[in-house]
N, C-alpha and C positions, 0 to 999 in steps of 0.2 A: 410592452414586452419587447419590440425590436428596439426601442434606445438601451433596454436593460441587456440586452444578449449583445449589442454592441459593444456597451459599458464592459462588460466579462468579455469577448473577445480580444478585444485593443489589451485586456489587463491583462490576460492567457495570453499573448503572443510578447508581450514585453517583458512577463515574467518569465519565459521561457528562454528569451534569448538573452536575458542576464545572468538566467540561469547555465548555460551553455559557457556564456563567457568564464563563469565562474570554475566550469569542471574544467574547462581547457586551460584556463592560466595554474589554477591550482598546481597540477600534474606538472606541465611545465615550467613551471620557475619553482618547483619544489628540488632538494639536493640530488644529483643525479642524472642521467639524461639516456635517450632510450640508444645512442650509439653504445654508449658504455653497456648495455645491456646485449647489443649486437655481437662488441669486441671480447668479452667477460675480460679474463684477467691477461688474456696475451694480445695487449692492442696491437695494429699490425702497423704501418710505417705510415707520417704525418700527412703522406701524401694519398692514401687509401681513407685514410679518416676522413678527410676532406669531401672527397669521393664521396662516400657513405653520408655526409653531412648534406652535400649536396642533392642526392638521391632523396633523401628523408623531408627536405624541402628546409631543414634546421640553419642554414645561412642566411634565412630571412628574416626579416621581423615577425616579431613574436605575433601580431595583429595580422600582419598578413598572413600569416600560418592559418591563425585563427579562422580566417576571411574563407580558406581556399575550404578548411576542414568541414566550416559551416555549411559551405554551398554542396559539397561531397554526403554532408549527411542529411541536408533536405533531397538528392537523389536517391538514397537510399544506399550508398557507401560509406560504410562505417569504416575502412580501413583497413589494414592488414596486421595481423596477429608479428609481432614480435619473435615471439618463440616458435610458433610453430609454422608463421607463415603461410596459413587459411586466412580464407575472407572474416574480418572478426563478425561478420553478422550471420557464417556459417556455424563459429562457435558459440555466437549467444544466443542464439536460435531453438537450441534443443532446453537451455537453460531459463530461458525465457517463458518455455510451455508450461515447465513444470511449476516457476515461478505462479505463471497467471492461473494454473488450475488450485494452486495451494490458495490463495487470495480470494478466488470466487467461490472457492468451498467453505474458506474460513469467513466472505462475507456474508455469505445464505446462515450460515450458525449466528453470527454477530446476530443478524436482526429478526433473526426466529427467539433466538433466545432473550434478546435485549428487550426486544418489542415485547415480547411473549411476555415476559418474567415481570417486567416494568406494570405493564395493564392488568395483569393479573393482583399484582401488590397495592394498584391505587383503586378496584375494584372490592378489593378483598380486604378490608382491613381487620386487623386482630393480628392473631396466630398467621396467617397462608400471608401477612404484609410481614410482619416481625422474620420468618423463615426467608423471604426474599432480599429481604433490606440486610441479612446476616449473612445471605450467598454472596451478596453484591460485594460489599465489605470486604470478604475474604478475595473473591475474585478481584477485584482493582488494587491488591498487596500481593497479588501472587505474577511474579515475573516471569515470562514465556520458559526462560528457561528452567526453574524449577518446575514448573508446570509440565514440562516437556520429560523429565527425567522420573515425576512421580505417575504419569501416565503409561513412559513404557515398562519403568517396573511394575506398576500393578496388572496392565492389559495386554503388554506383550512379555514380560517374562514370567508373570506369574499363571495367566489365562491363557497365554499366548491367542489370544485372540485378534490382533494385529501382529504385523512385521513390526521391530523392532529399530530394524535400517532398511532403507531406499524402498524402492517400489518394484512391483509384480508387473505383470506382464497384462495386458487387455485392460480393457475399464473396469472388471473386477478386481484387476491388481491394484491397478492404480486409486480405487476407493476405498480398498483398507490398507494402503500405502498412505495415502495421506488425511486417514480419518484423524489419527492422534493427534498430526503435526497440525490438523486445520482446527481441532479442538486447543491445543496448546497457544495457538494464537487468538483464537476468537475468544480464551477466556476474560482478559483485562479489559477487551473493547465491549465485549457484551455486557459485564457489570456495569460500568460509564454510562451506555446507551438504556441499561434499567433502569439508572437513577433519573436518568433525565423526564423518559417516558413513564414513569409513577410522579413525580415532582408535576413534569405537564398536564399529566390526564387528574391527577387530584385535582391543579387551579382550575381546571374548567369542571370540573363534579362541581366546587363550589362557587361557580360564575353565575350571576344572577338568571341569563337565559337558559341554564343548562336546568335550575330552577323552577325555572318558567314553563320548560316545555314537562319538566315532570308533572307538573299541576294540572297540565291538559292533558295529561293520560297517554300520551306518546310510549309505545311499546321499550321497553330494554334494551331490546336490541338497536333497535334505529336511535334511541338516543345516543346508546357510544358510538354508533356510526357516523351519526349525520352532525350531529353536536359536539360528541367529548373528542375524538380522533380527527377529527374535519379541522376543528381547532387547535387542536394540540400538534396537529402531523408538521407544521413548518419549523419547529424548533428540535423536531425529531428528527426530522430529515437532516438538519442543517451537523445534528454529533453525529447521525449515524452515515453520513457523506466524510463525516473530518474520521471516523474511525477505523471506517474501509481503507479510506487511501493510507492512513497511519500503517495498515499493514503488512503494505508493501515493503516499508523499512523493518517491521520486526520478524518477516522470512526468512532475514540474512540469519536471526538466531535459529528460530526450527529449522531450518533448512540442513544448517551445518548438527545439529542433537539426533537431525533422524539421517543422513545422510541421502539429500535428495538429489542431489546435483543440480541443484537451480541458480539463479543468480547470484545468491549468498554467497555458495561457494566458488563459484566462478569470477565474482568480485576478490572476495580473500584468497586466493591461487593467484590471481592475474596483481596483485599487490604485491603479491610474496615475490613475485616474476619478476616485478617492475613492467609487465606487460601493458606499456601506454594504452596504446589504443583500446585495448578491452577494457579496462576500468572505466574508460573513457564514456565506451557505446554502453556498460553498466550503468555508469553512476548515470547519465541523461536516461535513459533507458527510466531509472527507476523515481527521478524528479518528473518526466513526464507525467508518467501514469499516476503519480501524485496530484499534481495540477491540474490534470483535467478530470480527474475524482472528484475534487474539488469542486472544479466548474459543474460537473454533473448535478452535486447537490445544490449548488448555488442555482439551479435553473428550478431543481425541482421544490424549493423552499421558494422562489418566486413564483412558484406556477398556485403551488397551495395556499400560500400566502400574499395578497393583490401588496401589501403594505411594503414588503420588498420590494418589487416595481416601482412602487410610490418615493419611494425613499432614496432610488437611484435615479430616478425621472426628477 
């Protein structure tokens, strides 16, 4: 287990910092540059430019820029806001909460319902597998944003039972502020993670030991426990790790449908801006918490399963 958590750390720290390389050159050698965003349309004299050029550290090579911004944002300086001239980690800050609370509410739905719906369907077959295998279907063809638009007109314009846009006020606000939008997103990833988890738990209903232990009279219960789920949980974990972190990228869409003000929209405002630095601490921002999503499943599919270990050893 510690050569395989070694194996995944060396690959999390290399993909991370290619990953870094990549938002930072992107931005920068893209058309444009963040003086010209200082000056807007009345640049001021060649020798103030320079000034400014020099201040912003842009007289240097591109890699040394690189070099300085890295070591500034392993301290925890993300830089300074363009437009408004805040610390940008003051502005992605409040953006960031609402972000991560959107994701962990939409992950608890993913795998209540994926898990849920998936075992139910490879337990139940007939009619309760044919209704599940027909939700999945539709769910994995329905795109956050439709989904988002047929939600709040049934539940908030028609029921009004949800807000509509942004969020309330205290943790009651904010849990039917982002009921819709954390259903809106957990729809496509939860069908996914039901086909896998009815696909998995069916081949072990039909695995010879699962068989075996039926004929000894083993309770119901402890079979799916001990036998069908025991077995099946490493190939579960492994979509429902890749689904979670997927959802970090489809917040930018509910985000901007319910109007949350989370990273989504703090990404697309600080675009519209040309606001370097803040796309900047977004876009790593939102690669991160991908990657080590990632890694989280990748530890917990080798914990459930000795054969990943094996296979990286």
């Amino acid at each position: 287990m510690s050569r395989f958590m070694l194996h995944r750390l060396i690959g999390l720290a290399v993909t991370l910092l290619a990953a870094s390389l990549v938002v930072y050159l992107s931005l920068y050698l893209s058309p444009g540059s963040p003086e010209q965003v200082l000056f807007g349309s009345r640049p001021p004299s060649p020798e103030v430019q320079e000034q400014v050029r020099h201040y912003l550290g842009l007289d240097q090579n591109v890699f040394v820029r690189y070099v300085d911004w890295l070591g500034n944002v392993l301290t925890g300086d993300l830089g300074t806001s363009l437009i408004t001239q805040q610390p940008v980690a003051d502005r992605v800050a409040p953006a960031a909460e609402v972000t991560l609370a959107l994701v962990a509410y939409a992950g608890v739905l993913v795998l209540l319902l994926g898990i849920g719906s998936g075992l139910l369907a490879a337990l139940r077959p007939g009619k309760l597998d044919g209704a599940v295998t027909a939700g999945t279907s539709v769910a994995v063809a329905l795109p956050a944003f439709v989904a988002s638009s047929l939600l709040i007109s049934v539940f908030a314009v028609n029921l009004g039972w949800f807000p509509a846009y942004g969020l309330g006020t205290g943790v009651g606000g904010w849990l039917r502020g982002l009921t819709l939008p954390a259903i809106s997103l957990a729809i496509i990833a939860s069908g996914l993670l039901a086909r896998v988890t009815r696909s998995a738990a069916r081949a072990e209903l039909a695995s010879e030991h699962v068989q075996t232990a039926t004929m000894r009279g083993i309770s119901h219960g402890r079979l799916i426990r001990s036998h069908v789920l025991r077995n099946a949980s490493a190939p579960i974990a492994t979509v429902a790790g890749l689904q979670v972190a997927g959802l970090i990228a489809g917040a930018v869409v509910v985000e901007q449908a319910f109007g949350l003000g989370g990273l989504g929209g703090l990404l697309i405002s600080s675009v519209q801006q040309k606001d370097f630095p803040v796309v900047q601490a977004v876009a790593l921002i939102v690669v991160v918490g991908f990657v080590v999503l990632n890694l989280v499943a990748d530890v917990i599919s080798a914990i459930l399963d000795p054969r990943v270990r094996r296979a990286v050893s």
